[in-house]
N, C-alpha and C positions, 0 to 999 in steps of 0.2 A: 248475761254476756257469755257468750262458749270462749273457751279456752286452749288453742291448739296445742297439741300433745304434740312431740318430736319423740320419735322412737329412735334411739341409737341403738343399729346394728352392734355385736359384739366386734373386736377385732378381727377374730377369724375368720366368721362367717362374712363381714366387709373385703377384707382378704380376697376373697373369693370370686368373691362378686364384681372387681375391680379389675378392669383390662386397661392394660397401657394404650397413651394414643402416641400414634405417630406414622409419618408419610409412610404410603405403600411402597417397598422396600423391589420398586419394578424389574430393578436388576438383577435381584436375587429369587422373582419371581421366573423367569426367563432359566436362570440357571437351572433352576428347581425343574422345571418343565424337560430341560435338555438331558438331566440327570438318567434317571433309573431307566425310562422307556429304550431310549437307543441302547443300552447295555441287555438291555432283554432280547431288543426285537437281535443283535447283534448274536447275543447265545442260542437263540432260536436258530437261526441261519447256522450254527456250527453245531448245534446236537448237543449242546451243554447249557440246559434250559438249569440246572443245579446248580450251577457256577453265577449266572447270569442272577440268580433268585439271591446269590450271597451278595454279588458286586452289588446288585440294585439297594441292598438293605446298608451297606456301608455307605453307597451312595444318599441314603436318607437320612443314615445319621450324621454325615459329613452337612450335610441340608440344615439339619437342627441348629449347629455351632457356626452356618454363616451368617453372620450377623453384620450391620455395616459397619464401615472400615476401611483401612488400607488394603491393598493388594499384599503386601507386604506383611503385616501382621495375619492376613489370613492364611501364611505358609505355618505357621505356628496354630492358631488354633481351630486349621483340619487336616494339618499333618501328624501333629502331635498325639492327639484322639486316634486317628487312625491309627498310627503305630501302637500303640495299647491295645487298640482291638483286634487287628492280627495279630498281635502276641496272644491276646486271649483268645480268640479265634482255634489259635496251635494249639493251646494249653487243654481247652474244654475237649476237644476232639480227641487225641490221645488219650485224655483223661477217661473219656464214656466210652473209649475201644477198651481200653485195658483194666480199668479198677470195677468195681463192684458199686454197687449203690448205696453204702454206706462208706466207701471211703471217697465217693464221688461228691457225695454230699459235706465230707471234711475236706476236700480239698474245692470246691467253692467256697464253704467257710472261710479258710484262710486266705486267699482272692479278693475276699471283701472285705476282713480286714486289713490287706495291704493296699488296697486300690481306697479303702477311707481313711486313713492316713495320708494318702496320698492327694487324696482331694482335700485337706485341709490347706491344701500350699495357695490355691489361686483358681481363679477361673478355667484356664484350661487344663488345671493339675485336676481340676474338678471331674472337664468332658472328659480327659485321657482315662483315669479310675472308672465312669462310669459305661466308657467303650467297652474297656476292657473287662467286666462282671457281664456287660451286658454279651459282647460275643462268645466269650467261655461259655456262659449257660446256653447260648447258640450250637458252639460245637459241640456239647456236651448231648444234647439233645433233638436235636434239626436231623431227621433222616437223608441222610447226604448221598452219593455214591463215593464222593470225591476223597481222595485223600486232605488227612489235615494241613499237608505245605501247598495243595493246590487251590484248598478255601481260604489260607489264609493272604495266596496271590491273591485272589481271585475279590478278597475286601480290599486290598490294597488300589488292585486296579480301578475298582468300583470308589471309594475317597479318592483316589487320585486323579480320578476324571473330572468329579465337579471341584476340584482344587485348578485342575486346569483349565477349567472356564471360567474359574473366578480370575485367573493371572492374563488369561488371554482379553475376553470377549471385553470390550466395553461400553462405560455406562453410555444407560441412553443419551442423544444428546452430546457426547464427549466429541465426537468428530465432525458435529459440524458448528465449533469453533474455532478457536485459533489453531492452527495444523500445526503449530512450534511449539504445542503444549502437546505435551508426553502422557496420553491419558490413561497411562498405569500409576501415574502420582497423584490421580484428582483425588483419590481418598484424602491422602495426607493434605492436600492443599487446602479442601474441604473442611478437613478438619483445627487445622491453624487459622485458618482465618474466622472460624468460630471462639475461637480465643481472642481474639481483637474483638468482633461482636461482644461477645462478656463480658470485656474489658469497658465498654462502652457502654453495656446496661447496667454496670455495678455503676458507673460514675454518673448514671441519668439516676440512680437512686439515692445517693449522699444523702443523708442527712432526712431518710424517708423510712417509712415504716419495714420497705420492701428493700432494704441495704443487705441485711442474715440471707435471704433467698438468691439474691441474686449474687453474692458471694458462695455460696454453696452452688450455683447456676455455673459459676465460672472456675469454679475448681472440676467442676464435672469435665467442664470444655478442656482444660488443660491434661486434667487425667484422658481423655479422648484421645487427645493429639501425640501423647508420649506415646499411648499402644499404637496411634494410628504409623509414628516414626519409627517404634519397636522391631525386630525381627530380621529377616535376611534382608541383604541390601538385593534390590529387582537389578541390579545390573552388574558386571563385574570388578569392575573399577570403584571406587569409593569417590572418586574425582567430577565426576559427573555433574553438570553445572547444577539439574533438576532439582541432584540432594544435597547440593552446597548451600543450596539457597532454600529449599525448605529448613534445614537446621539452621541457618541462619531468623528466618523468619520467626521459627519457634524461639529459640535463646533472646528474641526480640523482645517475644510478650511476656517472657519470665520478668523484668522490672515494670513495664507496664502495670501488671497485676501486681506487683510486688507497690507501688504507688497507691495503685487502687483500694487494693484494701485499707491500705495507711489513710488513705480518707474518709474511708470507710467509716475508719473507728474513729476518726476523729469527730464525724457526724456532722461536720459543717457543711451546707449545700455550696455544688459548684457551679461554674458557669456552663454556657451550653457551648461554650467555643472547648471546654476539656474533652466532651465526648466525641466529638466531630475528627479529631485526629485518631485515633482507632476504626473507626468506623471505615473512613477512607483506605486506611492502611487495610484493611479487611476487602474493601471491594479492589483497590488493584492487586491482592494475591488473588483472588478468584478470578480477575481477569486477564495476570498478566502485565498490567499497565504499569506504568510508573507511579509515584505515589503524589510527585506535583508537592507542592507547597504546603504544609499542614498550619493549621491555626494551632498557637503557641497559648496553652492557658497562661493566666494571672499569674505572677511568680512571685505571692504574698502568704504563702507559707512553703515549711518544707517539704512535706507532701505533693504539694504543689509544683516547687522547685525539681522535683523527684521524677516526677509525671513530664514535665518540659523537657529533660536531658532523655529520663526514657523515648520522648517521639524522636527525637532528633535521632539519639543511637538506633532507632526500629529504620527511619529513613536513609541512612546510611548501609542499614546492612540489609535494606531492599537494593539498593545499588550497588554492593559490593558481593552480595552473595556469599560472605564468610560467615561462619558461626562452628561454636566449637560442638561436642556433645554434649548436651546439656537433656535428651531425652530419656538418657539409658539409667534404667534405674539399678541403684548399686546393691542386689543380692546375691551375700555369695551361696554357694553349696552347701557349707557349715547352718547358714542360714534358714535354707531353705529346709536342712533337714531335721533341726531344732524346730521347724512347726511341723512337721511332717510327724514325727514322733513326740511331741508334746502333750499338752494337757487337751487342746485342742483334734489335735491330730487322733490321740490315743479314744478319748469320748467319740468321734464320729467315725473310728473305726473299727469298736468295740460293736457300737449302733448298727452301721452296715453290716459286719459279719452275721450279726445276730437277725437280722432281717432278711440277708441273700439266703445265707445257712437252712431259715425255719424255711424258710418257701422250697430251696430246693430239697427238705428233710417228707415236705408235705407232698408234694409233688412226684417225689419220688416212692414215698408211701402210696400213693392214687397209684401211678402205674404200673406197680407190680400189685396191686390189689384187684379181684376178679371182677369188682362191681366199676372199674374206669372204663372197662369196655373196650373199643379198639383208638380210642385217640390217641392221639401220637406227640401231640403238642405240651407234655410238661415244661418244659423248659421256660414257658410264657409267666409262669405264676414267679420263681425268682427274677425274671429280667424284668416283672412290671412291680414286686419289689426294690430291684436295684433302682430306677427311676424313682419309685416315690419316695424311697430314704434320703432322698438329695435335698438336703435344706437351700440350695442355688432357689429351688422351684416355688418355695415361699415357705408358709408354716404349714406344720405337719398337718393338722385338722381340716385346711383348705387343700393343701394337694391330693389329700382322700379323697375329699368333696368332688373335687376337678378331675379327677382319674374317672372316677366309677360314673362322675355324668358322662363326660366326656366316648368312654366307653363303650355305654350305653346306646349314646346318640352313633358314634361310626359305626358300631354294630349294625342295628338297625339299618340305617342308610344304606351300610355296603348291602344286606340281606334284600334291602331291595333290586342294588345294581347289580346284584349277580344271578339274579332273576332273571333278566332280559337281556344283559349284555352276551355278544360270541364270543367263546372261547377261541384261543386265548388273545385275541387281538384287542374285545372291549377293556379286558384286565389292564394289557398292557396300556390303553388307552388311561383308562381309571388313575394309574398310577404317575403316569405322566401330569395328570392331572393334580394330583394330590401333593407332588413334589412340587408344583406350581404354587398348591395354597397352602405348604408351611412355611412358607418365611413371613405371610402375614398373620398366621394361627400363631405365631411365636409371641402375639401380645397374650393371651390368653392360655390358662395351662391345659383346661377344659378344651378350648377350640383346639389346639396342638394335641390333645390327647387323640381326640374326636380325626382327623386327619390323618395322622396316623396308625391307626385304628384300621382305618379303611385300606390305607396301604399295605401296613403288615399283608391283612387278609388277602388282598389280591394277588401279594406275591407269593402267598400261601396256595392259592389258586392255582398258580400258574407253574409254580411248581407239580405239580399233579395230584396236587392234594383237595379230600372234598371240603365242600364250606363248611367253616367254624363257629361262625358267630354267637352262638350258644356256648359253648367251653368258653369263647373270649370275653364274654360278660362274667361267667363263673368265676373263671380264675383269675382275673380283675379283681373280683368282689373279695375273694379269699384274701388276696395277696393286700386289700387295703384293710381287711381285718389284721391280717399280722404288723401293718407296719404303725397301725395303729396302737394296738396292743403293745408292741420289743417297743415304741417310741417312747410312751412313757412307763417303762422301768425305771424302777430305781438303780443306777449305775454307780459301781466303784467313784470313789474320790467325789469331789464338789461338781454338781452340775452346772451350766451354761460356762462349762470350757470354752468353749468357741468363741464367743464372746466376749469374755474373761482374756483370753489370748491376744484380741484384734484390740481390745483397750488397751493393755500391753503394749503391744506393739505402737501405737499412737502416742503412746506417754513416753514411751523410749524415744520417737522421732520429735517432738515436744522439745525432750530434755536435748536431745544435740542439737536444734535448730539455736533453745537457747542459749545453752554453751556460748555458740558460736558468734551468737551476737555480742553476748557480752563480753567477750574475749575481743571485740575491736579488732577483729582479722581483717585484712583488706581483702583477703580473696572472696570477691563477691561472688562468682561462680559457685564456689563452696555452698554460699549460702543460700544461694537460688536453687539449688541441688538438694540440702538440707528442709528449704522451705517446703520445696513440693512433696518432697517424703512424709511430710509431718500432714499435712492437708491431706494427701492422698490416704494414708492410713488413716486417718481419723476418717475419709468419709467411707471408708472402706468400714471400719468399728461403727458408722450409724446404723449402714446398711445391714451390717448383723444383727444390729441392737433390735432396727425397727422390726425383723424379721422374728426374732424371738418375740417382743413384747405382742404379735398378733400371734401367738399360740394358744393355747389353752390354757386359762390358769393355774391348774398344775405343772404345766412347763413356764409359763411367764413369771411365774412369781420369785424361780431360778437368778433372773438378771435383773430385777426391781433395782430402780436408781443408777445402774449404770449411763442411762438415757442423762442424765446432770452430769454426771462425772465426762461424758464426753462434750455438752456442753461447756462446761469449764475450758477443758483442753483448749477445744471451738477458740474460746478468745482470749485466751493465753496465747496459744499461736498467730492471734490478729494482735493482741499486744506487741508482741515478741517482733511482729513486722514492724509495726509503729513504730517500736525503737529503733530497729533498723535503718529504717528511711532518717528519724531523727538524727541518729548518731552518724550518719552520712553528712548530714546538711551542717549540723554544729560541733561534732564531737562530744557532746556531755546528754545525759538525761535529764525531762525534765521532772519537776516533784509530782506532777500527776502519772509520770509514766512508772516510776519507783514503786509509786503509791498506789496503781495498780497493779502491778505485779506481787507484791507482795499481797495484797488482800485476795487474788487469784490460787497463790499457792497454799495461801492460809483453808482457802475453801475447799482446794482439793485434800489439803491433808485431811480434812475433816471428812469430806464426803470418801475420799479413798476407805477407814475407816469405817464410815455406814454402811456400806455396799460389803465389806469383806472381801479387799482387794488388798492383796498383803503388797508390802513395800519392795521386796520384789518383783514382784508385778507392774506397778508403777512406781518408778522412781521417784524419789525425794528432789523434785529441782531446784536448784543453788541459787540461788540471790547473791550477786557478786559485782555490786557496783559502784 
């Protein structure tokens, strides 16, 4: 009798191999298309093909960080980025006119350790840091004619044009529906009414194996819809019916889910008349419509009771359009710069200098050395460091992976198309092209590499420079040897800070959510504010966790266990709801909700301990009831 063997892949190398799915992102493929080419063919026509080769390249990376979304949130994160990199843009330029090549090479060092500190804060504190390393070693090195305040216009113009097709143009399909819908708000609208949807596949799962997934499904939806609210308001007036009534909508599904989970964890299956009110409430925000009469679940438990008054208040402030702020999350400054300079902060900005530094130390070695020949392109070997030191991009062993195929493959490809293609029209065709296919190469870090790749080189091209594709395989390959190598040193203090920081951070929003319940505060707002902090940080601490534990061994073995200790939190925070919703319905707790909260705390004090998570770091939470 044969016996089938399963081979499991390691993590990292599964890593790797692993592309996201998800709809072809059409709008932003359009964008991408309208991006770099008209900025070329545009400088072409004025005799500043220099200027044009800088915008085009801000234009791609502004391409990288549009991601779907609001219109709204995307003023932040390809505004943001851009401003970082005309800073660094200025800084790298002056810096390669005036200093020498050793102190050129310490003043990117210190660059990359301020811009990885910096990326410790958030996603776009992430792109901003990584613009900005990235256009330094730009200016520092890009044979230009131009002065450094006219490139560093000149990325500005280039991000700030596909920012302005992102606010202007819209999505497909947006105009020819209802013309009284304002189709610079379909992000957000899009995005809250996936909140009602989640709220309605956590309650088709009650009491099913699939209740943990689809609760983590629906905290994703709600963290969506906060960034999708987040940012500059699109019009001037704050009064505007459009965003009275999306904040209304959202502050909606904040008890909704707040219900949802409470039955969650109670685990008892519901009827189908519970889901059926979300669902609706979901399809007339996407249409506009009224919401019409919702079916009223069973009102035989609290929970339950919970879930009733939630539709009622959702249908009322569909009709009324009021809702307070309930999106804006509460970080102050002090906050933000307590992670910035933290343990977190300090370890991956220690990591980056030491990775931007060795590549521009190497780099800079090669081209004053006799045997580099006449290439001109150092500056590639630090910028395709500063990109791979970015743990956003996955675990280190896979984004090497991903880099050097990646690489590899645009290389090639382009080394064909610039074979055949005319100068410089096929380039700029090429390009147009390539700005087209990154916001679908954005599932893959290989396929994004690979795309890429291709672009750089053309606008390397078109610049008047000859083809490279040979040095860009080379100093690829270097640059994933060193980041390889500075990633796992042995580093000052306890490794997996980062990690270590974002559990932190989760246990601290844990410990105020629960506070607050047990303290029988009436301010529900409070708590719905409190809630999503705690859920949001904790799934923000998986996404770390899951990210570390597909490293290497030698790196993975850093944050062992912390994957439980966030579990724990996980449902202590679903506890923490259950009482909530409880102590709404009757006022007191009952002996099972006591009784698990205490054997919750009892686990983490213990697992806090195994893992080597001082008590500082996570708080000792109170039992007080």
């Amino acid at each position: 009798m044969s016996r089938r063997v399963t081979l499991a892949l390691p993590p990292w190398l599964a890593h790797a191999l692993r592309a996201r799915r998800e709809p072809v992102p059409w709008s932003a493929v359009v964008r991408g298309a309208l991006a770099g080419g008209p900025l070329l063919i545009l400088a072409l026509a004025f005799g500043r093909v220099s200027l044009g080769v800088v915008a085009a390249i801000a234009a791609m990376l502004a391409g990288i960080n549009d991601r779907p979304g609001s219109r709204r949130a995307s003023v932040r994160r390809l505004g943001v980025p851009a401003l970082a990199g005309s800073l660094g843009l200025l800084v790298g330029t002056y810096a390669g006119e005036h200093v020498g090549a050793v102190a050129l090479t310490l003043v990117l060092t210190g660059l990359g350790l301020v811009a990885g500190g910096i990326s410790a804060v958030g996603p776009v504190a992430s792109a901003a840091g990584t613009q900005l390393l990235v256009a330094s070693a730009i200016g520092a090195g890009m044979p230009l004619p131009a002065p450094g305040w006219q490139r560093a216009l000149a990325f500005l113009v280039g991000a700030g044009w596909l920012l302005a097709l992102r606010l202007v143009l819209p999505t497909p399909g947006a105009l020819a529906g209802d013309l009284r819908f304002d189709f610079r708000f379909d992000g957000e609208r899009d995005a809250v009414a996936g909140v009602y949807d989640a709220v309605a596949d956590l309650l088709d799962a009650v009491g099913t194996e699939h209740a943990t997934v689809r609760r983590a499904a629906l905290t994703a939806a709600l963290d969506h819809a906060q960034d999708a609210l987040a940012g500059p308001r699109l019009r001037r007036y704050a009064s505007s019916a459009a965003e009275r009534r999306l904040h209304a909508q959202y502050a909606a599904a904040l008890p909704l889910a707040e219900a949802a989970t409470a039955l969650a964890w109670a685990g008892e299956t519901v009827s189908g008349r519970a889901c059926e009110g979300p669902r609706r409430l979901a399809s007339a925000l996407r249409g506009g419509t009224h919401t019409g009469p919702l079916p009223a679940p069973h009102r035989s438990a609290p929970a339950l009771r919970a879930l009733d008054d939630a539709l009622l208040r959702a249908a009322e402030a569909f009709d009324r359009g009021e809702g307070g702020d309930l999106h804006t999350r509460r970080r102050t400054a002090r906050g933000l710069l307590r992670t910035a300079f933290g343990a977190a902060g300090r370890e991956y900005g220690i990591r980056v200098a030491l990775c931007f530094g060795t590549g521009a130390a190497f780099a800079q070695a090669q081209y004053h050395s006799h045997w580099y020949g006449q290439h001109t392109h150092w500056y590639w070997l630090p910028v395709t460091a500063a990109f791979l030191v970015k743990p956003d991009l996955g675990p280190l062993a896979s984004r090497v992976l991903c880099r050097a195929a990646g690489t590899v493959l645009g290389a090639l490809v382009f080394a064909a198309f610039a074979a055949v293609l005319p100068r410089p029209r096929g380039l700029i065709a090429l390009v147009a092209v390539g700005g087209a296919l990154i916001p679908v190469a954005t599932r893959h870090f290989a396929a994004q590499t690979a795309v890429v790749t291709v672009l750089v080189l053309a606008l390397v091209m078109v610049g008047g420079e000859p083809q490279a594709s040979v040095s860009r395989i080379g100093e690829t390959l270097l640059a994933c040897a060193i980041v390889l190598v500075v990633g796992h040193l042995p580093m000052p203090g306890e490794r997996g800070g980062g990690v270590r920081a974002r559990l932190a951070a989760a246990g601290g929003a844990a410990h105020a959510y629960l506070v607050h319940v047990l303290s029988e505060c009436d301010d529900r707002a409070a708590r719905w504010t409190l809630r999503r902090e705690a859920y949001r940080t904790l799934a923000e601490a998986r996404t770390a966790i899951a990210l570390a534990a597909a490293e290497l061994p030698a790196l993975a073995r850093h944050t062992e266990g912390t994957d439980e200790v966030a579990a724990l939190l996980e449902r202590l925070v679903d506890t923490t709801t259950a009482c909530a919703v409880h102590l709404d319905d009757t006022g007191r707790l009952m002996p099972q909700h006591t009784e698990r909260l205490t054997e919750l705390l009892g686990e983490l004090a213990a697992r806090r301990e195994r893992v080597g998570l001082r008590a500082r770091e996570l708080p000792v939470l109170p039992l007080a009831v």
